[in-house]
Every structure is written in C-alpha cells, then in structure tokens.
C-alpha positions as CSV (number, residue, x, y, z in Angstrom):
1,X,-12.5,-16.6,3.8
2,X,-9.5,-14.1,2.5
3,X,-9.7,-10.9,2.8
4,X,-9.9,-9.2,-1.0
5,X,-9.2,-5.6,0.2
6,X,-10.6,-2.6,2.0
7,X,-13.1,0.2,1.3
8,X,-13.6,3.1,3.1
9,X,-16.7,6.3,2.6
10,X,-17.7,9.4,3.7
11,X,-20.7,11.2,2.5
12,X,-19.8,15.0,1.2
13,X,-22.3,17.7,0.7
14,X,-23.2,17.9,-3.2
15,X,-23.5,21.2,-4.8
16,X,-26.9,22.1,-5.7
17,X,-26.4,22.3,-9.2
18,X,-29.1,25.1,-10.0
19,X,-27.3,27.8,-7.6
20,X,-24.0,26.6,-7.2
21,X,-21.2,29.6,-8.4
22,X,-18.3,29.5,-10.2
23,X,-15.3,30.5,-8.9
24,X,-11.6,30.5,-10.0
25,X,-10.6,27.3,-8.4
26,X,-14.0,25.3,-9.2
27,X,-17.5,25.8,-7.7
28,X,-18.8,27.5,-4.3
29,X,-22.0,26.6,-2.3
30,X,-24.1,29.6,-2.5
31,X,-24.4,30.7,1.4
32,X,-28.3,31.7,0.0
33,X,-29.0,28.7,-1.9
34,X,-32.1,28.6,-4.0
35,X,-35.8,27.2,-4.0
36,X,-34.6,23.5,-5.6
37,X,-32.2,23.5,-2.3
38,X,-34.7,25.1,0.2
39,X,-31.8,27.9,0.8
40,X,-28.8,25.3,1.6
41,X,-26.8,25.7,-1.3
42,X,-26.5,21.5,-1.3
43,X,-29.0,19.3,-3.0
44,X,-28.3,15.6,-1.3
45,X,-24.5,13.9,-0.8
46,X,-22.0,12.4,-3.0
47,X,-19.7,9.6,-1.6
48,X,-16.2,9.3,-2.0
49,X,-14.5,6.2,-1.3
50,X,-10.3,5.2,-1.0
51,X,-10.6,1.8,-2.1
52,X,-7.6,-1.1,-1.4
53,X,-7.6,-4.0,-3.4
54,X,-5.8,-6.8,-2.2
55,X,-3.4,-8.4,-5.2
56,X,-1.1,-11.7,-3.9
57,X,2.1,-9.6,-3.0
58,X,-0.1,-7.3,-0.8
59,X,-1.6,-10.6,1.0
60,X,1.8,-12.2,2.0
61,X,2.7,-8.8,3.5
62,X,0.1,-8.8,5.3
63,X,0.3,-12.5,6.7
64,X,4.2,-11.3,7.9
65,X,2.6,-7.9,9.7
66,X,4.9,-5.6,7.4
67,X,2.7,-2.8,7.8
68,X,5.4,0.0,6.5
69,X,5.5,-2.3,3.7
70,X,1.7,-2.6,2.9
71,X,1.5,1.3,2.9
72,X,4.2,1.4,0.4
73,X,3.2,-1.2,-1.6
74,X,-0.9,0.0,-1.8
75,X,0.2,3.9,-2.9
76,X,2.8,2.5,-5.0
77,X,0.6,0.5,-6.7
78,X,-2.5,2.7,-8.5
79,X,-4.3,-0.5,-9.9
80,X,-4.4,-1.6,-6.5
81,X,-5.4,1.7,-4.6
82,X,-7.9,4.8,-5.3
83,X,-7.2,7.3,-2.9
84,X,-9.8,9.9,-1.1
85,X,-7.5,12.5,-2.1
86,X,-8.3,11.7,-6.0
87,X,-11.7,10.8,-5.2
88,X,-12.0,14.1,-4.0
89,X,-9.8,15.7,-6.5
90,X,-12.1,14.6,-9.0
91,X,-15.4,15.6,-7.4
92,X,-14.2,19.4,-7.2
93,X,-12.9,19.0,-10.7
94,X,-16.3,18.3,-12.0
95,X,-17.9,20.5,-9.9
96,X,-19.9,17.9,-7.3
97,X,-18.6,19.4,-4.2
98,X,-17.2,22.8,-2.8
99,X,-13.4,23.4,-4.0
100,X,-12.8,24.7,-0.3
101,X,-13.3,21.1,0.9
C-alpha cells in the first residue's frame, strides 16, 4: 500500500439559516435563535476539511524524512493542498458558519 495523501475534519456549528443575521463581515448566530433551531441559533454542522494529496515529488520527500520540505512543497502547491483556513474562508463567505469563527 502507498500512502495517496491526508485528510483532516472538524465539524463547525452551521447557521440556522431562518434566524441567522447579517452583519458587516458575514453572518451572526442569533444568541435567541428561532423555533426551526429550538432557540440555538445553529441548525446541524458543516465540516471543513484541509485535504493533502500526495503527487510523486511529495512521496520521495517523504521516503528521505524532509519534513520542512513537505510543508513547503504541500502549501506551495494548491492542486495538491486545500487548506482549513480556505475551507473556512469560504464557509463564512457563503454564510454557513459564524464570521467570528
């Protein structure tokens, strides 16, 4: 077997999308909620993921140990690598989760 790459999640409160409030920056829970949310302001979770896939340079860097090199290589390389800071990015841009997050 050969390792293809890495993934790793975390689950983030979604907004609940009947109360949630606008606000300069993107969206705010609202501390109240509603009766869709039962008063949390979040309906559910949303995951976001930072995803590493593994191309052939990134494989013999990792058979010589070059860690330093592997972390250059993977943000260096955006076909390669998602981040959880664009994830994230993203989910406050289309209003999924809090902007404070």
């Amino acid at each position: 077997g050969t390792l293809k790459g890495i993934v790793s999640m975390t689950l983030i409160p979604k907004l609940c999308p009947n109360c949630k409030k606008p606000h300069f920056a993107g969206y705010i829970r609202d501390e109240h909620g509603c009766e869709t949310c039962k008063g949390r302001g979040v309906a559910g979770v949303v995951p976001a993921v930072e995803c590493a896939a593994f191309g052939e340079q990134t494989k013999s860097l990792i058979g010589s140990a070059k860690a330093d090199e592997i972390i250059d290589k993977l943000s260096n390389t955006p076909e390669e690598y998602i981040s959880m800071k664009s994830q994230l990015d993203w989910l406050k841009a289309s209003g999924q989760i809090d902007w404070r997050l």
